[in-house]
C-alpha positions as CSV (number, residue, x, y, z in Angstrom):
1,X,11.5,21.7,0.2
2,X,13.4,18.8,0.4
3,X,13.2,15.7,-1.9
4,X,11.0,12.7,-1.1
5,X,13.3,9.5,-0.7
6,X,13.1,6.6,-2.3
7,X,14.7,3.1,-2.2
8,X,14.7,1.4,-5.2
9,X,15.6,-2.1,-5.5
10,X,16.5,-3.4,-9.6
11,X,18.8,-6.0,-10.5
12,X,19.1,-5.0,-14.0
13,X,21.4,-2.3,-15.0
14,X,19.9,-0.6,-18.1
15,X,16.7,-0.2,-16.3
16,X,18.2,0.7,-13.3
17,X,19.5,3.6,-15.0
18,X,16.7,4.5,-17.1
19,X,14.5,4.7,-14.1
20,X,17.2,6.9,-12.0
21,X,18.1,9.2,-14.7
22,X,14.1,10.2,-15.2
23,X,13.2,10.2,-11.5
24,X,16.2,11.8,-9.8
25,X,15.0,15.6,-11.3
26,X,11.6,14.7,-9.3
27,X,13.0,12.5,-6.2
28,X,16.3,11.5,-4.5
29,X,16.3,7.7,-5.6
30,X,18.5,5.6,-3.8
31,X,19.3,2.5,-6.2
32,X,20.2,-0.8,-5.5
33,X,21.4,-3.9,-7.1
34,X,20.4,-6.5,-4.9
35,X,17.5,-7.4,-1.8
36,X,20.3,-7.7,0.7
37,X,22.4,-4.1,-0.2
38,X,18.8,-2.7,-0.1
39,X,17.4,-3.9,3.3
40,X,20.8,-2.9,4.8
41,X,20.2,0.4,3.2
42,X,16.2,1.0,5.2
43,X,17.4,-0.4,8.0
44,X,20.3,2.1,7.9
45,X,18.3,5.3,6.6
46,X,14.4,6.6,6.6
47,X,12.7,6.4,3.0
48,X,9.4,7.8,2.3
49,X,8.2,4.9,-0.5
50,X,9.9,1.7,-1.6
51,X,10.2,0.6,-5.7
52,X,11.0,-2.9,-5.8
53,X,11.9,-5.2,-8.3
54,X,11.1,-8.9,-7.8
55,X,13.7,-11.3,-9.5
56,X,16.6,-10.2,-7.7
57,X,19.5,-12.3,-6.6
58,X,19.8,-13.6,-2.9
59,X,16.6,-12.0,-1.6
60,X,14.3,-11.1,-4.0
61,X,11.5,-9.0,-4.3
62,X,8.9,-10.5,-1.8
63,X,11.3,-11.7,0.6
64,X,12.7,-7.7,0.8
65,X,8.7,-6.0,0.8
66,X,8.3,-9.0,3.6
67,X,10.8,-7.8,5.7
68,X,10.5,-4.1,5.2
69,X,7.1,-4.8,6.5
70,X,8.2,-6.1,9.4
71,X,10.0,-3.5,10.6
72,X,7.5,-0.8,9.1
73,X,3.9,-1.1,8.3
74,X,3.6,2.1,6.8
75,X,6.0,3.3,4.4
76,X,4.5,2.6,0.4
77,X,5.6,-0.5,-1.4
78,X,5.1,-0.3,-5.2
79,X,6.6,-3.5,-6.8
80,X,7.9,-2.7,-10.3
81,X,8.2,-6.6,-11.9
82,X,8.5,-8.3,-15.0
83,X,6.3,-10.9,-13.3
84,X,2.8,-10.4,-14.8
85,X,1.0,-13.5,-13.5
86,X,-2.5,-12.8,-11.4
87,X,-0.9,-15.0,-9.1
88,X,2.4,-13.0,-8.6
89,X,0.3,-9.5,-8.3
90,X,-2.4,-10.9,-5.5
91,X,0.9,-12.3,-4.0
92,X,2.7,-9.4,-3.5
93,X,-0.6,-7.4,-2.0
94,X,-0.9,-9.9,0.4
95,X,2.3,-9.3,1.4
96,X,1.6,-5.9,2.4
97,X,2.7,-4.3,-1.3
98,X,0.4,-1.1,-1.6
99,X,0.6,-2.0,-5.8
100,X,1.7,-3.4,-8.2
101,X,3.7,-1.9,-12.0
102,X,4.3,-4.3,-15.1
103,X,7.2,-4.0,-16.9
104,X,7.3,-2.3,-19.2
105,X,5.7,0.5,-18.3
106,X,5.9,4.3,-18.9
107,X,7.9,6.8,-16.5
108,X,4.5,8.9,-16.3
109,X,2.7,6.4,-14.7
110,X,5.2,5.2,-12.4
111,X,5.4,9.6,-11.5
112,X,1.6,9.1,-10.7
113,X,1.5,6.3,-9.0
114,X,4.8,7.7,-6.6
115,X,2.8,10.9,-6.2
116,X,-0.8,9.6,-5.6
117,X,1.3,7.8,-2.2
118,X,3.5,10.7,-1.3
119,X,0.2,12.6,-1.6
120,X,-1.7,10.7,0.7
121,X,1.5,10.5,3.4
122,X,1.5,14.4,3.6
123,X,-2.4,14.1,4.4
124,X,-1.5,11.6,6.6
125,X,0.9,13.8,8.3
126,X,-1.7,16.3,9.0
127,X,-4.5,14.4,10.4
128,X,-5.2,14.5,13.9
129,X,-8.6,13.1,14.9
130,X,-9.1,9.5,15.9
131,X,-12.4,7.3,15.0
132,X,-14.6,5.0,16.9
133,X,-14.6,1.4,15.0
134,X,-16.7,-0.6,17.4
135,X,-14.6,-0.9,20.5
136,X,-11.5,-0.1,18.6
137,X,-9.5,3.5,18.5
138,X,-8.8,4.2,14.7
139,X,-5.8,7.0,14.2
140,X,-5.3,7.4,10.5
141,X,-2.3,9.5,10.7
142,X,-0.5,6.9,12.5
143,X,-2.4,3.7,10.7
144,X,-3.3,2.0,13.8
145,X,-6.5,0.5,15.2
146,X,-6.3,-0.9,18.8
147,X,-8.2,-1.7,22.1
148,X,-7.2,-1.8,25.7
149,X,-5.3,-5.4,24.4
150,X,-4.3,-5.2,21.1
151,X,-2.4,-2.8,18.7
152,X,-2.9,-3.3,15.1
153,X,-0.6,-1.3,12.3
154,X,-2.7,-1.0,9.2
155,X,-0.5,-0.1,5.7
156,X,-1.5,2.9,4.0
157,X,-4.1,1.5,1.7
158,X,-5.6,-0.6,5.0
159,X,-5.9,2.8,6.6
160,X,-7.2,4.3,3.6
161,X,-9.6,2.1,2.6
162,X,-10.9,1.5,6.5
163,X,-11.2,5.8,6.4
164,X,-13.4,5.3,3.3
165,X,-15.6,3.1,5.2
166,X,-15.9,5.3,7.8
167,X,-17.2,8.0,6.1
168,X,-19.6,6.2,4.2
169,X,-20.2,3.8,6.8
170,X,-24.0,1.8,6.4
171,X,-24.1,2.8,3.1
172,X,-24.0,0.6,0.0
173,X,-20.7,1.2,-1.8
174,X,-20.0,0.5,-5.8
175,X,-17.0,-1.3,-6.3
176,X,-16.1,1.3,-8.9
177,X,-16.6,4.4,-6.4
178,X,-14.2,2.3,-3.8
179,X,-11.9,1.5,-7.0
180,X,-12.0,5.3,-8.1
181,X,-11.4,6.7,-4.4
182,X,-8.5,5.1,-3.2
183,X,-6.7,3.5,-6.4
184,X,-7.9,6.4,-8.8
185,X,-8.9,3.5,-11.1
186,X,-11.6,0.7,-11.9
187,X,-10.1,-1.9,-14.2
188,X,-9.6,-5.5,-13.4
189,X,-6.7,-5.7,-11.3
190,X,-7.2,-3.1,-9.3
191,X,-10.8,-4.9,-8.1
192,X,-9.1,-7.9,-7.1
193,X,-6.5,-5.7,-5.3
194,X,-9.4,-3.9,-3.5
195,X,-10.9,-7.6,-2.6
196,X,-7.3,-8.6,-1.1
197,X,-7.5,-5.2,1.0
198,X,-10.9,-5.9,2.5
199,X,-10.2,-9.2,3.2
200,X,-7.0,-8.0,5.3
201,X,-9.3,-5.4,6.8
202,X,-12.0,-8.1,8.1
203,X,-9.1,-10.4,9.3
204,X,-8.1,-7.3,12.1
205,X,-11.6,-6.5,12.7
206,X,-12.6,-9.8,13.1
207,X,-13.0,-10.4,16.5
208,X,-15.3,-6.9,16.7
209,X,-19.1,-7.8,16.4
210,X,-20.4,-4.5,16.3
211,X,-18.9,-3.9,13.0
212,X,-18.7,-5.9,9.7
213,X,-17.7,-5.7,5.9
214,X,-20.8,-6.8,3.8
215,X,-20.8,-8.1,0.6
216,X,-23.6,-6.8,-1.9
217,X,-23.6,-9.5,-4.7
218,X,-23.1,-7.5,-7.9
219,X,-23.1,-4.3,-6.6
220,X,-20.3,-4.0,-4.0
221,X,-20.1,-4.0,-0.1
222,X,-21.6,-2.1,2.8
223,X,-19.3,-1.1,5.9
224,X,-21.8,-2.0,9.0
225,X,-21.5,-0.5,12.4
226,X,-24.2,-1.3,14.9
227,X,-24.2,1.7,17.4
């Protein structure tokens, strides 16, 4: 089987080569030094998850992820940063980043957090039913939701998160359960990650009547969908 591909973006040599040297036995890892070398590069070549840095000269970090996203709504971003502000992680979800890594951090979890994505993309690849959200056609292994006038491309943890819903759909949902499902994990960050997702998610569906995202104060929230 071939290697997944992935583009990683780092400014800073010694970690540069650090992170190569224990990926490349796992992935082929494309490495580059700068935000403009690496958007030539996707633009130039497919890459099944993006690592980006976010202090990088010329474009940096967010300026790359936003235009990746641009051109492609589904392939992972996983910003790997120095950066460890609240502000700079809700920031780069919002951008369409699928998560979020503070340096310094440890190869292993970086491997699981690569993996937990590549996972789900395989999954992805499989799937072949679509879903009924209100008037909209949901296609999970594509990540799009649309009507007869409108086309939306959902990033992989939209589409995960909106498949969660749907299987659980008018049925009170813990935070944690949500947390633990899609992100594997229930600490602090990753609950305001999942409150950035669903706030994306309500934002697409929010000219549907027939279905809403309810918040249970203290518990968690309650995907409704009148039939």
């Amino acid at each position: 089987m071939d290697k997944s591909k992935i583009l990683y973006a780092e400014d800073d040599e010694t970690i540069a080569f650090l992170i190569q040297d224990s990926l490349e036995a796992y992935y082929e890892i494309n490495h580059y030094a700068d935000g403009k070398s690496a958007l030539d590069a996707f633009n130039s070549h497919n890459f099944d998850i993006c690592l980006l840095d976010i202090m990088m000269p010329g474009i940096n970090g967010f300026e790359l992820a936003q235009e990746i996203r641009s051109r492609n709504s589904e392939v992972p971003i996983i910003f790997i940063s120095a950066k460890a502000l609240k502000e700079d992680r809700i920031k780069g979800l919002k951008i369409g980043a699928d998560d979020y890594l503070v340096k310094p951090f440890s190869i292993e979890e970086l491997i699981l957090k690569i993996e937990v994505f590549l996972k789900r993309s395989r999954k992805t690849n499989i799937l072949t039913s679509s879903y009924r959200v209100g008037k909209y056609d949901f296609d999970p292994r594509n990540y799009t939701l649309k009507d007869q006038e409108q086309l939306f491309t959902l990033t992989q943890r939209e589409s995960d998160l909106l498949f969660y819903f749907i299987n659980h759909k008018n049925t009170i949902l813990k935070r944690q359960d949500i947390l633990k499902a899609i992100w594997g994990d229930d600490d602090y960050f990753m609950g305001r990650s999942l409150d950035v997702f669903i706030s994306r998610l309500r934002k697409v569906l929010a000219h549907e009547n027939n279905v809403a995202i309810e918040n249970i104060h203290g518990v968690g929230f309650r995907f409704l969908e009148k039939n």
